[in-house]
SEKOL-638045 format. One record per residue (C-alpha): y, x, z. Coordinates in Angstrom, 2 decimals. Last residue first. Layout:
BEGIN
+---------+---------+---------+
:       Y :       X :       Z :
+---------+---------+---------+
:       Y :       X :       Z :
...
+---------+---------+---------+
***
This chain:
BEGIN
+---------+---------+---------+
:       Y :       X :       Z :
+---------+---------+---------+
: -114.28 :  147.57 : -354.35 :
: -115.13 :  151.32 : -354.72 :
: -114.30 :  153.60 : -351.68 :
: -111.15 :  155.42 : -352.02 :
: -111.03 :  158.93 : -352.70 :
: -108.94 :  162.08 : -351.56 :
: -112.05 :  163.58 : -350.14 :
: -110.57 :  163.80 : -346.56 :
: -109.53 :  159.71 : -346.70 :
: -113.09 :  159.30 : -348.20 :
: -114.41 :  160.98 : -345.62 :
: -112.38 :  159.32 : -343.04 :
: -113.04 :  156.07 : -343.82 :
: -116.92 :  156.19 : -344.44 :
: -116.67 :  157.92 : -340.75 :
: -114.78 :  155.04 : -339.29 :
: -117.27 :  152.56 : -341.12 :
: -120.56 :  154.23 : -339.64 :
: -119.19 :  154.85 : -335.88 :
: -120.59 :  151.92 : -334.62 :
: -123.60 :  152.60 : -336.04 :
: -123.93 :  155.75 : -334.87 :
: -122.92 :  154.82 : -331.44 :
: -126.16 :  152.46 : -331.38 :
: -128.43 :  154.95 : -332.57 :
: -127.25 :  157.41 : -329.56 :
: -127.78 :  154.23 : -327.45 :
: -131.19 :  153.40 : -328.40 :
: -131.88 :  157.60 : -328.42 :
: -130.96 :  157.43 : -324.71 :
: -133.48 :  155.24 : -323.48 :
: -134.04 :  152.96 : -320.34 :
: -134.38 :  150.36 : -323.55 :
: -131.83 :  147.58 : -322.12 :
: -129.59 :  149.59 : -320.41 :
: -128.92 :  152.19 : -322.59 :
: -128.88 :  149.53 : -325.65 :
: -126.47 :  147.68 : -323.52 :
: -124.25 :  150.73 : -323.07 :
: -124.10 :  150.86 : -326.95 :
: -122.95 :  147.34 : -327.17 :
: -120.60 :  147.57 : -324.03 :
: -118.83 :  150.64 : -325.46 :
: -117.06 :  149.38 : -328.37 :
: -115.33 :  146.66 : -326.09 :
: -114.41 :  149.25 : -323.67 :
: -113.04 :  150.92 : -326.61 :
: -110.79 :  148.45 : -327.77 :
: -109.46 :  148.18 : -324.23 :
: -108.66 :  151.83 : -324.03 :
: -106.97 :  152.02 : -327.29 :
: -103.60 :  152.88 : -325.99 :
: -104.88 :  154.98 : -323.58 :
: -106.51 :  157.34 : -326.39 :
: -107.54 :  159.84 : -323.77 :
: -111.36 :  159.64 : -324.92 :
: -112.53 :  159.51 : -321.60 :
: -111.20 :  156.34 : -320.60 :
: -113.45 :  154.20 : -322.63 :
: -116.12 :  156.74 : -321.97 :
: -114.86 :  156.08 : -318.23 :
: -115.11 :  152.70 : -318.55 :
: -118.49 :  152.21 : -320.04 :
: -119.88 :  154.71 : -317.83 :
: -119.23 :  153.10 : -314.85 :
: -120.94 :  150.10 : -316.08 :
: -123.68 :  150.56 : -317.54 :
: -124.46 :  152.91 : -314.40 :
: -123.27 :  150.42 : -311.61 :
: -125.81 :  147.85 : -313.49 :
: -128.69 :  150.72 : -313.64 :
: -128.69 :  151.62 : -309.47 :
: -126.47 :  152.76 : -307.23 :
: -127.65 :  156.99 : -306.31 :
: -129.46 :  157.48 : -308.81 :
: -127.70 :  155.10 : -311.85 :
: -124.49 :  156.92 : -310.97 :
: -125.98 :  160.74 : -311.75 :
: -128.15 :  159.42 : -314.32 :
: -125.45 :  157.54 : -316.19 :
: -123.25 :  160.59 : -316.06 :
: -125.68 :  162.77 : -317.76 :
: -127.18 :  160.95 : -320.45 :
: -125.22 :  157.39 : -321.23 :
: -121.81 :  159.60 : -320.87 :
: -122.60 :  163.44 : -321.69 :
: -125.85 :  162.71 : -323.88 :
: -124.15 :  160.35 : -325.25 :
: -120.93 :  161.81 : -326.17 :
: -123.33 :  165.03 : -327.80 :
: -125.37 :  162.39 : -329.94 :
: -122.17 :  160.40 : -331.20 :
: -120.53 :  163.22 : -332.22 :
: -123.13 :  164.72 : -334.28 :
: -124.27 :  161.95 : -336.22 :
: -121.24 :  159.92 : -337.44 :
: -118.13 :  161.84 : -337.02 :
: -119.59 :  164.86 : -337.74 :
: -121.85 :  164.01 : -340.42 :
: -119.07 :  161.76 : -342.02 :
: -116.56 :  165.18 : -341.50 :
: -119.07 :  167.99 : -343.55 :
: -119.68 :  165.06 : -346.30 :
: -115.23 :  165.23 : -346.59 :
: -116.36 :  169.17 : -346.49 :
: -118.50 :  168.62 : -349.33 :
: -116.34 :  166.56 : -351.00 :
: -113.29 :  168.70 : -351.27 :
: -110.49 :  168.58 : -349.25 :
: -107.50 :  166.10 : -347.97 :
: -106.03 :  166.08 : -344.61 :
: -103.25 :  163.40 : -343.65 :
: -106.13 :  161.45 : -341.60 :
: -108.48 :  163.77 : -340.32 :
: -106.77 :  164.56 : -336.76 :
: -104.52 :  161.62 : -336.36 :
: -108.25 :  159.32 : -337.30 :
: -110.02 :  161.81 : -335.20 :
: -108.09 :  160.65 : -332.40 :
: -108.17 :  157.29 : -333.47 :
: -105.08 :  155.05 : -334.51 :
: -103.84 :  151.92 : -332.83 :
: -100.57 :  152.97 : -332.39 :
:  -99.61 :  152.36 : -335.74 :
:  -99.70 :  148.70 : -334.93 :
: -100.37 :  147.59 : -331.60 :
: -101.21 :  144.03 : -331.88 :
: -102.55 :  144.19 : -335.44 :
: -103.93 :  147.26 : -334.94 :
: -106.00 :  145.35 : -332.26 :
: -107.00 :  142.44 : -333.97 :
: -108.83 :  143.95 : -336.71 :
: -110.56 :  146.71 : -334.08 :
: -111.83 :  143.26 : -332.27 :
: -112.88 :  141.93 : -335.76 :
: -114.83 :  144.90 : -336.52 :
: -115.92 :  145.43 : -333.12 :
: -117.57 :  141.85 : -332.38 :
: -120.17 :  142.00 : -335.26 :
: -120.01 :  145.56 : -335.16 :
: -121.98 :  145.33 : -331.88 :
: -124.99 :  143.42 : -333.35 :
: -125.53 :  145.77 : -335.67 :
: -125.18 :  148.62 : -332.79 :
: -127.29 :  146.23 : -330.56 :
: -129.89 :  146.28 : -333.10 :
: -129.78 :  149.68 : -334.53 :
: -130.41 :  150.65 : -330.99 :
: -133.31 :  148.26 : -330.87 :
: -135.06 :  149.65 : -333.73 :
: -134.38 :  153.43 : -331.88 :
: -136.15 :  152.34 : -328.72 :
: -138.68 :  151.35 : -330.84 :
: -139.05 :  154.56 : -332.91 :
: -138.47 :  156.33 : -329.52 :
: -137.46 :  159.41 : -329.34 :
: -137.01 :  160.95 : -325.76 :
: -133.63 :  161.62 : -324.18 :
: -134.09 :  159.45 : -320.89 :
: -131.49 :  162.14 : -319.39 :
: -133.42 :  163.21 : -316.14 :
: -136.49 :  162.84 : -317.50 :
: -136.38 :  164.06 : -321.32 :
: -134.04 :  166.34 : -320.42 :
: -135.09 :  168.26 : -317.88 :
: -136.22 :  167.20 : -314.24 :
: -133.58 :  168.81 : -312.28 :
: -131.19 :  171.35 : -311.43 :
: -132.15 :  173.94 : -313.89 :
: -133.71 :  171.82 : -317.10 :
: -131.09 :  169.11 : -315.98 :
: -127.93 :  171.44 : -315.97 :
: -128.67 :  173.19 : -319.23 :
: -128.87 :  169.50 : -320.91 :
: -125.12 :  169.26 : -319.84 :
: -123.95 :  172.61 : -320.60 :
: -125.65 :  171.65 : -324.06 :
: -123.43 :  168.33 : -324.38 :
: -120.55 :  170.41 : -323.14 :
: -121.10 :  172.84 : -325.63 :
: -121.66 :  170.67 : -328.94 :
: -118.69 :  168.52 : -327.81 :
: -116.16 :  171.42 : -327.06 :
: -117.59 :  172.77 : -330.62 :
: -117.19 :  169.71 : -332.58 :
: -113.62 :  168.31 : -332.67 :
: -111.96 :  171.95 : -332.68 :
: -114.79 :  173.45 : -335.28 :
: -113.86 :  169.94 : -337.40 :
: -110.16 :  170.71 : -337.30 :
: -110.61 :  174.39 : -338.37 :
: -112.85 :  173.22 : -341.19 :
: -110.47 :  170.87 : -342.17 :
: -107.19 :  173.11 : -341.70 :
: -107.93 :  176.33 : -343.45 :
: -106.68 :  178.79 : -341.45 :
: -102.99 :  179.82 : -341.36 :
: -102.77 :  179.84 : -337.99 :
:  -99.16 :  178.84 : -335.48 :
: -101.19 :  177.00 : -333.32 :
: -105.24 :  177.59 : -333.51 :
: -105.54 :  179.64 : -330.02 :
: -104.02 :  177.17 : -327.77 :
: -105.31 :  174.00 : -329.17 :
: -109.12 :  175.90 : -329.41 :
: -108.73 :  176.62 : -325.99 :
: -107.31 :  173.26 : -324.37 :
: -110.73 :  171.58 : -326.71 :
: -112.94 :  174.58 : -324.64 :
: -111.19 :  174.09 : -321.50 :
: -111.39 :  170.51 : -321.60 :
: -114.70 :  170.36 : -322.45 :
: -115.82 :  172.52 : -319.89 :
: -114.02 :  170.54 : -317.48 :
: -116.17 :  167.72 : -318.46 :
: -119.83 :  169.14 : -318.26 :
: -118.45 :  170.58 : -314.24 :
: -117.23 :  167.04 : -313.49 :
: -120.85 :  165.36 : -314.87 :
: -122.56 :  167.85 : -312.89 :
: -120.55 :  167.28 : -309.58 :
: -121.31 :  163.36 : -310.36 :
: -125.01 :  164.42 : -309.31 :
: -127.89 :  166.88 : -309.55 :
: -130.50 :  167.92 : -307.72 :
: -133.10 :  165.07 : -309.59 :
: -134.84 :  162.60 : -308.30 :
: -138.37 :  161.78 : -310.10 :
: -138.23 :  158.90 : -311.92 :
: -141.59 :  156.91 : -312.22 :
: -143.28 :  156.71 : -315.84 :
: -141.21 :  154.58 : -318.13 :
: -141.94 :  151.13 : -320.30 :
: -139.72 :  150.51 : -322.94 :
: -138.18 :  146.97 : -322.71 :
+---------+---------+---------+
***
């Protein structure tokens, strides 16, 4: 395990973690509001809507622990670690293992239902290449980093100060589960969580975890691009 100085306690709490979500909202609610009835090109307009509310309430987030708090690196555990980042491959390796067949068994269960979000977003949009690229970075590298930094960042560091690590993994497994307001994949996503909340756990660092979500996020993002690109991968 990755060895840490002493935390120092932050002036922050689940208030923080509220306030980062509401923003979120408002900005996705925003974008919703302001984008019906345009005649703007729909894949860049649909990665601005899936990005922006991300990118801000990750940075309303990091705003909140340089003023309230320790800063990032402290308060969030968001320091690179090559190790940290080994193990994070690790568990998100590891994770696929049981998410691939758990994903398998779930759209057979639900069915149609069993889409993502950016799944109905992407699916029935087709572009060229470099904005299919545009969508795998998005869905792969961005994404993840800005959820993390709001979930296994923020929130776990509000729970984990006041109950301890176990309450953090898992509190913040089930509300990223929850989070995503796809109820109908909840369970699939608790089981996609517990992997990369592991990492969190495990390495008392966030890139592990941020590594870990990439992972898991590697064969929905091949999908989608290729879906946006109009391809199919080669056999």
């Amino acid at each position: 395990m990755d060895t840490q100085p002493p935390q120092r306690r932050h002036r922050w709490g689940l208030g923080a973690f509220v306030l980062v979500e509401l923003v979120y909202l408002a900005t996705a609610i925003g974008f919703a509001v302001f984008l019906v009835g345009t005649s703007l090109d729909p894949v860049p307009t649909a990665v601005a809507a899936t990005l922006v509310p991300s990118l801000l309430a990750a940075t309303v987030a990091v705003t909140v622990t340089v003023v309230r708090g320790n800063g990032p690196r402290t308060d969030l555990a968001l320091q690179w670690s090559w190790r940290a980042a080994g193990l994070g491959l690790l568990f998100g390796g590891l994770g696929l293992l049981v998410t691939i067949p758990a994903a398998s068994l779930w759209v057979w269960v639900v069915g149609e239902g069993a889409n993502s979000a950016a799944g109905e977003v992407f699916g029935d949009m087709q572009s060229t290449w470099a904005w299919a690229l545009v969508v795998f970075a998005a869905v792969v590298f961005v994404a993840p980093v800005c959820e993390e930094i709001v979930y296994r960042g923020l929130l776990w560091g509000a729970v984990d100060q006041r109950w301890g690590r176990w309450t953090a993994f898992a509190v913040t497994t089930v509300v990223f589960a929850v989070a995503h307001l796809e109820l109908t994949r909840v369970p699939l996503l608790l089981v996609v969580a517990i992997p990369i909340g592991l990492a969190r756990l495990y390495t008392a660092n966030l890139s592990a975890s941020i590594v870990a979500h990439q992972v898991t996020n590697l064969l929905p993002g091949l999908a989608l691009m290729f879906s946006v690109a109009g391809s199919i991968p080669a056999a």
